[in-house]
C-alpha positions as CSV (number, residue, x, y, z in Angstrom):
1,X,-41.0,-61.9,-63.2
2,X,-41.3,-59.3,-60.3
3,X,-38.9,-59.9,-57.6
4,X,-40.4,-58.1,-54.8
5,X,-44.0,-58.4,-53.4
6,X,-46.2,-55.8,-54.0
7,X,-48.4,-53.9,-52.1
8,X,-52.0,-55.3,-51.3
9,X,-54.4,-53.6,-53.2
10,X,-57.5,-56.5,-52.9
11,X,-59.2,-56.0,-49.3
12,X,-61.9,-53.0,-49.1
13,X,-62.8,-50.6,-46.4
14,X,-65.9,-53.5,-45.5
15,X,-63.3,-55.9,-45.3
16,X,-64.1,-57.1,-48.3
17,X,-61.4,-59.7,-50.3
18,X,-60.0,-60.2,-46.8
19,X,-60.2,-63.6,-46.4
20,X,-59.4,-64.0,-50.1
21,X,-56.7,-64.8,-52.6
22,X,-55.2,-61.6,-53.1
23,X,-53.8,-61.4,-56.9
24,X,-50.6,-59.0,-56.3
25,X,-49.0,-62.0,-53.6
26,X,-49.8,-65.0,-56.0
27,X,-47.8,-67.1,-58.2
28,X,-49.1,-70.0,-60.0
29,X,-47.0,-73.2,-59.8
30,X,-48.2,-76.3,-63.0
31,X,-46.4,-79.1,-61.7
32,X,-46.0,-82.5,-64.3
33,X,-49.2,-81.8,-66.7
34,X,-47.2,-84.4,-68.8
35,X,-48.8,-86.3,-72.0
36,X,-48.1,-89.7,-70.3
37,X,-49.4,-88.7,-67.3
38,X,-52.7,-87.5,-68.9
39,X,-53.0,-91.3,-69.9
40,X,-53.4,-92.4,-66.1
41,X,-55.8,-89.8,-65.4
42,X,-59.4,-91.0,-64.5
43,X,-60.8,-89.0,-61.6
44,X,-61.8,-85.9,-64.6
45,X,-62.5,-86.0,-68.4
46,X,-59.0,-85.3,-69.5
47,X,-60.3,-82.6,-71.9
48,X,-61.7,-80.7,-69.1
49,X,-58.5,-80.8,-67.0
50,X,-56.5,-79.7,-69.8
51,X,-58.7,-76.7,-70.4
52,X,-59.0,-75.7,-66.8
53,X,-55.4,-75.9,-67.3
54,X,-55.5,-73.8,-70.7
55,X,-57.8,-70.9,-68.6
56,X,-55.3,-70.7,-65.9
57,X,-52.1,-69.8,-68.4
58,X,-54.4,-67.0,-70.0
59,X,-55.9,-65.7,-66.6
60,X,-51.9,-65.6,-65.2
61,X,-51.3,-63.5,-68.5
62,X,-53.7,-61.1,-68.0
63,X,-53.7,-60.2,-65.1
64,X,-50.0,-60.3,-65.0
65,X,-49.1,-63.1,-62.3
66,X,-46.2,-65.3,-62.0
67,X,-46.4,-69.0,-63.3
68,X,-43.5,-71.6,-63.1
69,X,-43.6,-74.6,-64.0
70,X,-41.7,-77.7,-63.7
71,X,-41.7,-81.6,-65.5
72,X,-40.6,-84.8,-63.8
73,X,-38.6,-87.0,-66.4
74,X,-40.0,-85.3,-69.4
75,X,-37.8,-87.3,-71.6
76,X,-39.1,-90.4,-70.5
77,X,-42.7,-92.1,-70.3
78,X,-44.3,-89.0,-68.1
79,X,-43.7,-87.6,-71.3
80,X,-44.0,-83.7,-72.2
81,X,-45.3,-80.9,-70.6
82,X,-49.0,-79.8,-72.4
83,X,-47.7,-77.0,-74.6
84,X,-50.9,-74.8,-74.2
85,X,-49.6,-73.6,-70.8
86,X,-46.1,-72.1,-72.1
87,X,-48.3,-70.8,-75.5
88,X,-50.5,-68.8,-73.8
89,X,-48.8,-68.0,-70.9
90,X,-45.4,-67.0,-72.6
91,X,-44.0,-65.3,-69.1
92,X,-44.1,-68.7,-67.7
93,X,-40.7,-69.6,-66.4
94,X,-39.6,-73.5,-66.5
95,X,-37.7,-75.2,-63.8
96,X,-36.1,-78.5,-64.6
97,X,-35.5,-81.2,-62.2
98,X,-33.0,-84.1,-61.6
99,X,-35.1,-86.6,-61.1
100,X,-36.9,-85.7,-57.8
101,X,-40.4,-86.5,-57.6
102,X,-41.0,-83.5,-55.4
103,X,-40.5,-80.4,-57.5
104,X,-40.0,-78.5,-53.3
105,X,-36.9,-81.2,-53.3
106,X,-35.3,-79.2,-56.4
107,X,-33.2,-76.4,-54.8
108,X,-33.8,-74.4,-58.1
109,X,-37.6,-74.9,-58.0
110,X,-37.8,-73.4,-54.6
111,X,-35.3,-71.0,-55.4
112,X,-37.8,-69.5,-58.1
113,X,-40.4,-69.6,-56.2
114,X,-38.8,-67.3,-53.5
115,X,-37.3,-65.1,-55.8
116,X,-40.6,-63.8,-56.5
117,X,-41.2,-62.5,-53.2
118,X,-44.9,-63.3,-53.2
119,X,-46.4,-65.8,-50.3
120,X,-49.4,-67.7,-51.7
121,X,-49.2,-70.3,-53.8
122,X,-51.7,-71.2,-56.4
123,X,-50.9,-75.2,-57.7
124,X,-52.4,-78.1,-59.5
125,X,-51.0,-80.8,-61.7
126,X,-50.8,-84.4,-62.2
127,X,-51.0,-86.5,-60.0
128,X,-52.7,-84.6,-57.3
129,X,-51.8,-87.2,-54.5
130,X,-48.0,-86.7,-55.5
131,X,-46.9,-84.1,-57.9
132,X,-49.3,-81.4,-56.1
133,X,-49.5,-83.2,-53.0
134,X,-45.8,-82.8,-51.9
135,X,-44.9,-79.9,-52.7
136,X,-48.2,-78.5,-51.0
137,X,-47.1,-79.6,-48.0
138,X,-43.9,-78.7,-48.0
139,X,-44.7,-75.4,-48.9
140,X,-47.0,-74.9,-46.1
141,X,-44.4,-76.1,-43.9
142,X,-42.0,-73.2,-44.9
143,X,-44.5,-70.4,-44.6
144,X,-46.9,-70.4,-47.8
145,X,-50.3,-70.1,-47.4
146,X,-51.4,-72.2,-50.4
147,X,-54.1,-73.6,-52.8
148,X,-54.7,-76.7,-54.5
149,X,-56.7,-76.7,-57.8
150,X,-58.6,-79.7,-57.6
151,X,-59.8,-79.9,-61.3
152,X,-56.9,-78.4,-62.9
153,X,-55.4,-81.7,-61.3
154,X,-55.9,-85.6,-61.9
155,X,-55.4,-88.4,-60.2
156,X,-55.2,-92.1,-61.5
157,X,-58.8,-92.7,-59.1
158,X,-61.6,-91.2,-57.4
159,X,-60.3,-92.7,-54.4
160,X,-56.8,-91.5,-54.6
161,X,-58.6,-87.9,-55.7
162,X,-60.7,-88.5,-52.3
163,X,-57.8,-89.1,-49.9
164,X,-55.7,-86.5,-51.6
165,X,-59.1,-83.8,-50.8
166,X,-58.7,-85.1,-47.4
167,X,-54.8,-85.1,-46.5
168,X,-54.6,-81.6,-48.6
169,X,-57.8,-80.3,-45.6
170,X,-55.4,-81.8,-42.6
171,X,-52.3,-80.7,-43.9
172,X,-53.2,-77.0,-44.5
173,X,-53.9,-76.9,-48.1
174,X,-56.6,-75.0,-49.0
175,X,-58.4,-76.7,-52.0
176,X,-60.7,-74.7,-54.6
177,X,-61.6,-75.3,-58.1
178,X,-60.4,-73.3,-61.1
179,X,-63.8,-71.2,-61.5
180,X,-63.5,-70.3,-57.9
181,X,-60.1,-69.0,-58.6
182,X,-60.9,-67.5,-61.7
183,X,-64.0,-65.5,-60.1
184,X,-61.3,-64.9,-56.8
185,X,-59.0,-63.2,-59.1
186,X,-61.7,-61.2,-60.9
187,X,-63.8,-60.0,-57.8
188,X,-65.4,-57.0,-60.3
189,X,-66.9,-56.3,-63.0
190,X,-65.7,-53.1,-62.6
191,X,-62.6,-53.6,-64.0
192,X,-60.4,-52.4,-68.1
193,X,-60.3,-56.3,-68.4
194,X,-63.7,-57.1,-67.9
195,X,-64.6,-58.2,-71.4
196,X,-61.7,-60.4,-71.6
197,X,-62.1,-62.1,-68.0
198,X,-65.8,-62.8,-69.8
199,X,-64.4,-65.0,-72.1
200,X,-62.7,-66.8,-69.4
201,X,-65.9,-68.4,-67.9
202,X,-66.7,-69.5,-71.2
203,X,-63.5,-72.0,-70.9
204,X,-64.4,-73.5,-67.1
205,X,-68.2,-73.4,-67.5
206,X,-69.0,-74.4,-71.0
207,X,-72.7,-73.8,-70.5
208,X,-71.8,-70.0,-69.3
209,X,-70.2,-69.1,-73.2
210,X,-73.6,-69.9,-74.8
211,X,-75.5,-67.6,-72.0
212,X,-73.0,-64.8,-73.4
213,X,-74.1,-65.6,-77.0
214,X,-76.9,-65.6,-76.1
215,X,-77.3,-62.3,-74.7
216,X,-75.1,-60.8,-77.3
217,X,-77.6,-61.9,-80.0
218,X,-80.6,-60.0,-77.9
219,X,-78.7,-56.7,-77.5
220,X,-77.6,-57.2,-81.2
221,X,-81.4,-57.6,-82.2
222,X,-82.3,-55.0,-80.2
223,X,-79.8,-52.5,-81.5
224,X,-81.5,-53.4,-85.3
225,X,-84.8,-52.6,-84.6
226,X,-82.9,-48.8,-84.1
């Protein structure tokens, strides 16, 4: 994991990507997407959270940004983190805690976090209202400028999803949704990893992987009638 912040390479001559999340001062922090946790969840389809989740690990992995992540009691009814994260993002770096509900009241968690020198903070997790919610704040508090992804998160309500939207707006928190951070990250087309980032929108907008089929059948057609 890099230890230093690297130079900004995202904002254009126009200005351009000013006024976005700039990819080379990011890490990615998936706090407590635990398998009991999952259970409580009712504010998103639980299959959608997890692979909103899942397109987050691979995005981190290719484009090559930090993830930690972190479990609250995972030996107990919280249960396990989902293993797609650590499969497909196999630099992610795990932070165990000592019973804090706050991952920012873990010394090591923060530690980690520091350690890679980068200043924005990309989270989600379950619950939203506590798991992301805290360590949000506190985070903001000591300097970050950070995001919440909304439906990379759950909460055990709409209501509790609702406030948590609402605290996340007056506390700082910038929310956004994991297709806007996936097209954030991306920003061009024009780009060796292109084809791969493709795929990508398949796994946040479902609809969007049979547009891609689609058009692959018409250039293949088009490229028999040769």
């Amino acid at each position: 994991m890099p230890t230093t912040t690297q130079a900004k390479t995202s904002v254009l001559s126009t200005g351009g990507g000013a006024a976005l999340l700039d990819p080379a001062d990011t890490v990615v922090l998936l706090l407590d997407h635990q398998s009991g946790l999952f259970q409580t969840v009712k504010d998103i389809a639980v299959a959608d959270l997890r692979r909103n989740v899942e397109m987050i690990a691979k995005l981190c992995t290719l484009l090559k940004i930090p993830v930690i992540t972190t479990a609250s009691e995972p030996a107990g009814s919280n249960g396990p983190l989902m293993p797609e994260i650590h499969r497909y993002a196999e630099h992610a770096v795990y932070v165990p805690r000592k019973g804090e509900v706050n991952a920012w009241d873990n010394e090591d968690f923060v530690a980690q976090v520091r350690a890679t020198g980068r200043k924005t903070l990309v989270m989600a997790g379950v619950w939203t209202s506590v798991c992301v919610m805290f360590p949000a704040l506190d985070a903001v508090a000591a300097g970050y400028a950070v995001y919440a992804v909304i439906d990379a998160s759950g909460d055990p309500s709409e209501m509790a999803s609702r406030v948590s939207l609402a605290r996340f707006v007056q506390g700082g928190v910038r929310p956004t949704s994991t297709n806007a951070l996936l097209s954030e990250m991306h920003r061009t087309w024009a780009r060796p990893e292109a084809a791969d980032l493709a795929q990508l929108y398949g796994l946040v907008a479902p609809n969007y992987a049979a547009v891609m089929e689609s058009y692959a059948r018409a250039q293949q057609a088009e490229r028999d009638k040769a």
